[in-house]
C-alpha positions, 0 to 999 in steps of 0.5 A: 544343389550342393557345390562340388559334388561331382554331379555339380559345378563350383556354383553348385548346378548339375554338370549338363551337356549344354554347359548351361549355369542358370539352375531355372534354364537348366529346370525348364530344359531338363522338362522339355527333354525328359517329360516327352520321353517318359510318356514315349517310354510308358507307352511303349512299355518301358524297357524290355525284359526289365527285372526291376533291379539295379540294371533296370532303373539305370537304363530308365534314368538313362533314357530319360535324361541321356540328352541333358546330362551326360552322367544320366545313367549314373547312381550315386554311387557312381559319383560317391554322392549322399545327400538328404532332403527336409520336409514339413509332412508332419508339421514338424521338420524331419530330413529324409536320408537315403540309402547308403550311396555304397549300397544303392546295387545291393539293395536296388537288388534285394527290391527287385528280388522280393517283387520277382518272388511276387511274381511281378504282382501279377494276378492280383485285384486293383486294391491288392496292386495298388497296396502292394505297388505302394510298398515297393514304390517306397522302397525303390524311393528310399534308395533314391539310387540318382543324384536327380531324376528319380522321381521320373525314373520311379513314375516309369518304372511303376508304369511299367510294372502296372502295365505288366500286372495288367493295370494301366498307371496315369500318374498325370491324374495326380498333382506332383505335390500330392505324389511328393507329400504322400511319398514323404509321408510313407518315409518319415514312418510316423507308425511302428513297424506293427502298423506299417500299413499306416505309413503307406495309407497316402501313398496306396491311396494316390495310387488307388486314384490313378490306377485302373485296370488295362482294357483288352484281353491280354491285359485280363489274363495278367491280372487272372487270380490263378497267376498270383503268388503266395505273399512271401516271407521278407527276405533276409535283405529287406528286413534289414533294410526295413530295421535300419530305415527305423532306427535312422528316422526314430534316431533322428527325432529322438536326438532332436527330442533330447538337443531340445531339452532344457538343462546343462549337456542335453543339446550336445547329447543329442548332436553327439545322438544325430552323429551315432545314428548316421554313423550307424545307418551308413554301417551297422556295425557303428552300432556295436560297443559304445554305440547300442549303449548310447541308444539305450541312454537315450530312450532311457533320457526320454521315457523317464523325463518328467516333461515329456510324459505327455508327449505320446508321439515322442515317447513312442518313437522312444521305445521304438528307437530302442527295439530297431537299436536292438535289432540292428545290434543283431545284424551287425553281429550277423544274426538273423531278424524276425519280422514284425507282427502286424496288428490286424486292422480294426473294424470301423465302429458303426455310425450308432455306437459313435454317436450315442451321445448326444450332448457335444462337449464344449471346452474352456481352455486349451488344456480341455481342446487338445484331446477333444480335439485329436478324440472328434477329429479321428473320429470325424476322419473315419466319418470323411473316409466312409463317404470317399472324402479321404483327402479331407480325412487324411488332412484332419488326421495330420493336423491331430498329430500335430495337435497331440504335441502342441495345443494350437492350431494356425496356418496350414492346419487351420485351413485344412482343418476349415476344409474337413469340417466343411466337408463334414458339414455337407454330409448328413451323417456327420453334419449333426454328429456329436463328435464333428460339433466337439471338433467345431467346439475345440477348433474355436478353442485351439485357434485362439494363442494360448495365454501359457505355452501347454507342454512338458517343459519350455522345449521338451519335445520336437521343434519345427528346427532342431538338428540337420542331419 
């Protein structure tokens, strides 16, 4: 907790009703209050004539926590409070930041009004909800409008969206980690805007596990086909939205990217990068003038640098980070944004045409595991996928990522990466597949340290470190 932030005190512990100083106590009271009043709150419906807006998610935080915390109620724009959080979801460490504080009302708002122009997401089947749901549970989660509390408040309002659309939301069948990480991941975007469906995949798949349809007639006429609405265009507010939250989480890996870079003046060009980037995401019109041609110089510093043309991830983020730099050049001009082109998503290659071959590759070095390892592990993720083992697949497609930029796999990675295979290893179809025998192959290969570091350049790429932002 950060000191004198005007939610806290000098020692930097919330501001609390009970003048309680101890971070712990205050944790454990703070549960014992709030976790009874938010299952009275999602039994009971929520609140009432809720528009999902900006008036809505305070009058939920404010029955949550009104006894604790004598601000509850309050966003942190009540108190000029910005703050940002870090995660390790990628392997890597990326800080999320949230919305402006400033515009916490406008933009809570612009989600509110999308969803009304979705009609609540009433009509829809269980899958088409639950896709839908994740979408604005990530946004309503961007905007991150309290200082504390905001996962509670978000679990109530889904609730109660859920309740509305004729669903019922348990979120007490998930773990607070498997919520948390799925969460992160969807706002760390790892994937383009054409292929935002990706970036959701965790986050629509926890809530397919504890989403089920509401029993009762009542509940069968709200999700009746004939209530649902059209998809609608984005409105001219979540476009703009969706185009700063990528230059903010591109920028940012893209100054980490060139501060890690060796040679004279790159680390101070990549601070001087994490700078603009902020100024930019807290107004777009930072961009204008000397701010889009820094951008430019950037991606420019990336995509041509020897070192980095085997960093796939990070070249992409590169030529993303150029066309977001673009777009919001536009709004800041006040012009509007078309929406991105989304790919179709492909259909899965038959069992037959991915085990055609029938020799598995055996690797030497790592130099030989790396893309062995990241071509078997997708495939075997698909395989996990096809026979509901999603967990398994989704940790082996991390550990791929993450493999793309460093030749190595241990700790975590290693024992997710057991955890597929073993998975794997109990499925027929995938037990003796060619692709699970070239992932078993690399991993012997991957887990051993490597005698020279296989990269680019000594730091090209992103680190586990690098700038806080």
């Amino acid at each position: 907790m950060a000191a004198n932030d005007k939610f806290s005190d000098e020692n930097g512990i919330l501001l609390n009703k009970f003048g309680i100083k101890d971070a712990e106590v205050l944790r454990q009271v703070e549960n014992d209050s709030a976790l009874p009043k938010l299952a009275r709150l999602n039994e009971s419906g929520g609140i009432q004539g809720g528009q999902f807006d900006h008036a809505h998610l305070k009058a939920l935080h404010k029955k949550l926590f009104e006894d604790v915390y004598q601000w509850a109620g309050e966003t942190r724009a009540d108190r000029g409070f910005q703050g940002n959080k870090a995660t390790y979801v990628t392997g890597f460490k990326e800080t999320m930041t949230y919305a402006p504080h400033k515009e916490i009302e406008q933009r809570l708002g612009a989600i509110g009004e999308q969803l009304g122009k979705e009609n609540g997401l009433k009509g829809l089947d269980q899958d088409k909800f639950t896709e839908r749901a994740a979408y604005y549970l990530d946004q309503y989660n961007h905007t991150h409008a309290f200082r504390e509390g905001n996962g509670r408040t978000l679990q109530a309002m889904v609730t109660q969206l859920g309740k509305e659309a004729g669903y019922q939301v348990d979120f007490g069948k998930i773990s607070p980690e498997v919520l948390n990480r799925s969460r992160d991941e969807a706002m760390v975007r790892l994937y383009p805007p054409a292929e935002a469906d990706k970036n959701l995949k965790p986050l629509r798949e926890m809530l397919q596990q504890i989403t089920t349809p509401a029993p009762g007639a009542a509940a069968e006429k709200l999700r009746d086909p004939s209530l649902a609405a059209a998809p609608p265009e984005l409105s001219s507010a979540m476009k703009a939205i969706d185009a700063r939250r990528e230059l903010e989480v591109t920028g940012y890996r893209a100054a980490n990217v060139i501060a890690n870079m060796p040679g004279p003046g790159n680390y101070d060009q990549g601070v001087k990068l994490a700078q603009r980037v902020s100024a930019v995401t807290h107004d777009p019109v930072a961009i204008k003038g000397p701010g889009i041609i820094e951008m430019q110089l950037a991606t420019d510093k990336i995509l041509k640098h020897p070192g980095m043309k085997d960093m796939t991830l990070d070249l992409e983020d590169a030529k993303r980070l150029r066309a977001s730099s673009v777009q919001v050049a536009q709004l800041a001009e006040g012009k509007e944004l078309v929406s991105p082109q989304r790919q179709p998503k492909a259909a899965a290659p038959a069992a037959a045409e991915r085990t055609a071959n029938p020799a598995a590759i055996v690797p030497k070095t790592h130099e030989e595991a790396q893309p062995l390892f990241i071509k078997a592990a997708r495939e075997v993720a698909r395989g996990l996928e096809e026979n509901g083992k999603g967990l398994d697949a989704a940790r082996l497609r991390e550990v791929a990522r993450f493999v793309e930029r460093s030749p190595a796999i241990a700790g975590l990675n290693q024992e997710n990466t057991h955890k597929a295979m073993q998975a794997a290893g109990s499925i027929p179809s995938l037990s003796s597949n060619k692709y699970t025998d070239e992932l078993r192959n690399s991993v012997s290969v991957l887990e051993k340290p490597p005698k020279t570091i296989e990269r680019g350049g000594p730091s090209a790429g992103r680190d586990s470190g690098g700038i806080e932002r």
